[in-house]
C-alpha positions in Angstrom: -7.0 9.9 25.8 -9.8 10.1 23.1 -7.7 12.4 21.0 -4.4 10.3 21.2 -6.0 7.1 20.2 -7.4 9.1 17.2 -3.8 10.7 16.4 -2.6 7.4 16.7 -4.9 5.3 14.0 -4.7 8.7 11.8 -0.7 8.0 11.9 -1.6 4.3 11.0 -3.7 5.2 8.3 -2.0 7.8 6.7 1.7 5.8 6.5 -0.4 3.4 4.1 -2.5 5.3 2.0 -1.8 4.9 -1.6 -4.8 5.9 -3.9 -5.8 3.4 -7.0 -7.6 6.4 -8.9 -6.9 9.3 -10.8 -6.3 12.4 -8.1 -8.3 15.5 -9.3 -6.2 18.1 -11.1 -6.7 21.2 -9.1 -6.6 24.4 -11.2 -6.7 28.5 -9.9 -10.0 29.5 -8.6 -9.7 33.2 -7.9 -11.9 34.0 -10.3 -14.4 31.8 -9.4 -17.5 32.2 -7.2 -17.6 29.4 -4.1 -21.0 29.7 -3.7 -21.7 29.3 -7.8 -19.4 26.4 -7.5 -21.7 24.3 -5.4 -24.7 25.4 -6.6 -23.9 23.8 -10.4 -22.6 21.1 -8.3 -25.4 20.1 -6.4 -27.7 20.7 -9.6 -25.5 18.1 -11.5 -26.0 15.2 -9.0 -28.3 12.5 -10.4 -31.6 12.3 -8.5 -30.7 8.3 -8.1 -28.1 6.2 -9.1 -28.0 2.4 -9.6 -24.4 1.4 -9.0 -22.6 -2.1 -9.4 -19.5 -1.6 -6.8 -16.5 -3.7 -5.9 -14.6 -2.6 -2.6 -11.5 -3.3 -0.4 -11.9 -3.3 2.9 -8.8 -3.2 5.2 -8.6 -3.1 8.7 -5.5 -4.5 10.9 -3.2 -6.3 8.4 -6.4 -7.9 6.8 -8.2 -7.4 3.7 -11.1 -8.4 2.4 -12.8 -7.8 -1.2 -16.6 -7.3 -1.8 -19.1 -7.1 -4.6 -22.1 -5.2 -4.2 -25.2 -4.0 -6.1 -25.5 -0.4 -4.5 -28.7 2.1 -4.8 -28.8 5.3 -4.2 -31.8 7.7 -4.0 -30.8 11.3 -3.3 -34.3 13.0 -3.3 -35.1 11.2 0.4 -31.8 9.9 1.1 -32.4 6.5 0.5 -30.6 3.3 -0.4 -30.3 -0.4 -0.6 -27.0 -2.6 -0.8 -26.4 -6.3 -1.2 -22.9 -8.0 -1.1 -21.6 -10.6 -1.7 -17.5 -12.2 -1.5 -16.0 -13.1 -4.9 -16.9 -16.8 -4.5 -20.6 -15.7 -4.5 -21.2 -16.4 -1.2 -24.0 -12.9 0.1 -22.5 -11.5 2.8 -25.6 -9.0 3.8 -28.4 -7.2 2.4 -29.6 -3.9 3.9 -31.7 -0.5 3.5 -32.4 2.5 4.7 -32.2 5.7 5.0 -30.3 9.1 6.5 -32.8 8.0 9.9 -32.6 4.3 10.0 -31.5 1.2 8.9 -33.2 -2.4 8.2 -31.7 -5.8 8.1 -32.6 -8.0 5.5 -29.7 -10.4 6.0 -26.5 -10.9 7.2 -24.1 -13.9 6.8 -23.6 -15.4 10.3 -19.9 -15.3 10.8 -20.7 -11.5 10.1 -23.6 -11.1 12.0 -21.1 -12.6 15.5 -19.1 -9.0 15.0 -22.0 -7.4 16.3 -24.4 -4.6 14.5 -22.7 -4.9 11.2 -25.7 -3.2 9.3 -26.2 -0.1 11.5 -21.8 0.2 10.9 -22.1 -0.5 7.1 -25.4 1.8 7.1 -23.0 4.9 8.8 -20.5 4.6 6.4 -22.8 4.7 3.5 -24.7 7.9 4.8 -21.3 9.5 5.1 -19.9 8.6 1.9 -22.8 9.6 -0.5 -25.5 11.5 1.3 -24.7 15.1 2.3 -21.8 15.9 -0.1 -22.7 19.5 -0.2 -22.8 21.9 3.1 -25.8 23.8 4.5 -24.6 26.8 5.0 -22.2 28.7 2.7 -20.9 31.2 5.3 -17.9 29.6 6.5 -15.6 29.5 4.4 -12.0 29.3 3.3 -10.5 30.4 -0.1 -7.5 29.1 -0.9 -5.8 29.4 -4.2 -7.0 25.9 -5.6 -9.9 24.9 -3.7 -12.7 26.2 -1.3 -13.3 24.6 1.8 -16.4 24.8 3.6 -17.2 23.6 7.3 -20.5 23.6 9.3 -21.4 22.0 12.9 -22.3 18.4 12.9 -22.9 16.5 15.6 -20.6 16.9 18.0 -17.9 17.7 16.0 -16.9 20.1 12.4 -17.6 18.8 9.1 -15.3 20.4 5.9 -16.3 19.9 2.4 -13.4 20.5 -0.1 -14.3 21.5 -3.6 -12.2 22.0 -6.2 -10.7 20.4 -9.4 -11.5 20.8 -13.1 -15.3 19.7 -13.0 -15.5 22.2 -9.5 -16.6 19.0 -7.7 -16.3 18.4 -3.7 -13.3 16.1 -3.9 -13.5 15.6 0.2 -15.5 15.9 3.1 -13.4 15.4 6.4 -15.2 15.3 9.8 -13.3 16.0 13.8 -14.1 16.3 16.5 -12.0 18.0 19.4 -9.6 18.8 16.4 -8.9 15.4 15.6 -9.9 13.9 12.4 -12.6 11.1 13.4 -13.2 9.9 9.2 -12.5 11.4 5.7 -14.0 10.5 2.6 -12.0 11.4 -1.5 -14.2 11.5 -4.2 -12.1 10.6 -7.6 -12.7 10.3 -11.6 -16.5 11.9 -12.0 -18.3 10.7 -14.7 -20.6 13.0 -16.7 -23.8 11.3 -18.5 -26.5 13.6 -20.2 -25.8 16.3 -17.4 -25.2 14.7 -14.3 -22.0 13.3 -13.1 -20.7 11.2 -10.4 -17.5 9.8 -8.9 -16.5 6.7 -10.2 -14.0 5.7 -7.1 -14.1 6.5 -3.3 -11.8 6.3 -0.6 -12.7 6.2 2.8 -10.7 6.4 6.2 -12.4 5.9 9.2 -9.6 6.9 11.7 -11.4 5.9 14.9 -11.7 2.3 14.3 -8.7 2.4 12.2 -9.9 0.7 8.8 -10.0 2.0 5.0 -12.6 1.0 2.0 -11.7 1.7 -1.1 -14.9 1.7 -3.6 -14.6 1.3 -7.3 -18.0 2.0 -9.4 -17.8 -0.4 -11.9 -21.1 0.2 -14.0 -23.5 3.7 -12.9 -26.8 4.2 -14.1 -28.3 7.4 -13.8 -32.1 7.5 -13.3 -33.8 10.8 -13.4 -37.3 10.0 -11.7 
């Protein structure tokens, strides 16, 4: 039953994606080395990153439109996020990190939908934490890209690379076989070294919702 409702909000998902950003250009890679690829990758991620976001959340018919002022600390895995709707009005504040989460605020009508935080929290950690594997043993060369995949949970994680830059351009997690979420990285920006994607898309196909993440200003702080 688990697997069918999953089939069935993948379906949902997938009839409607349409993506607002540039899709990577992917380019031969036999003579490249998979395990070089992610080692200059990793190396060119910026220790922390203060981000000024909008995103699109849509989930049954609905959507609704955020603003947030995101940071993001990769040496501990750390970050803080405050939102707010295009009227001004804050929506939440939170922190935390790849262990736990803390509440500052969330706007009541929120707050009746349950633990919006810890949900908001999840999404983040998968999104921008963790975008290079573990282990470099399993692997899959195809012509344009290399896909890697590891344990996780209870489930498979795959991180795509590929592209001009040589950049993961997805990470997609199942379980059972089933794809539970999938996260596209789109548009890195390169600043004195480092780069970053400047849009996200993610699909979380067991709840059945998308958010769509533009980075509208990155600053890249190497402390």
């Amino acid at each position: 039953m688990k697997n069918i409702l999953f089939l069935f909000h993948a379906a949902m998902i997938a009839g409607c994606v349409s993506i607002p950003f540039e899709k990577p250009v992917f380019v031969p890679l036999e003579a490249e080395n998979p395990v070089h690829m992610v080692e200059t990758f990793q190396a060119s991620i910026p220790p922390q990153v203060q981000l000024l976001t909008t995103a699109v959340f849509e989930y049954n018919g609905q959507t609704f439109h955020g603003i947030g002022a995101l940071a993001i600390n990769h040496r501990d895995n750390s970050f803080t996020l405050a939102c707010m709707n295009p009227m001004g009005v804050k929506l939440f504040e939170i922190s935390g990190n790849d262990q736990q989460t803390v509440t500052h605020s969330v706007l009541a009508p929120l707050a009746s939908y349950g633990d919006v935080a810890s949900a908001i929290a999840n999404d983040i950690r998968r999104m921008y934490f963790k975008t290079t594997p573990s282990h470099l043993t399993r692997l899959q060369k195809r012509k344009d890209r290399f896909i890697f995949s590891e344990s996780s949970g209870a489930g498979d994680l795959e991180y795509i690379f590929g592209g001009q830059r040589g950049t993961v351009v997805e990470k997609q997690y199942r379980e059972d076989r089933a794809l539970v979420w999938r996260v596209m990285y789109f548009e890195y920006q390169e600043y004195q070294g480092k780069q970053y994607p400047k849009g996200i898309v993610y699909l979380n196909y067991e709840h059945g919702y998308r958010l769509t993440v533009r980075h509208k200003e990155m600053r890249f702080e190497n402390n």
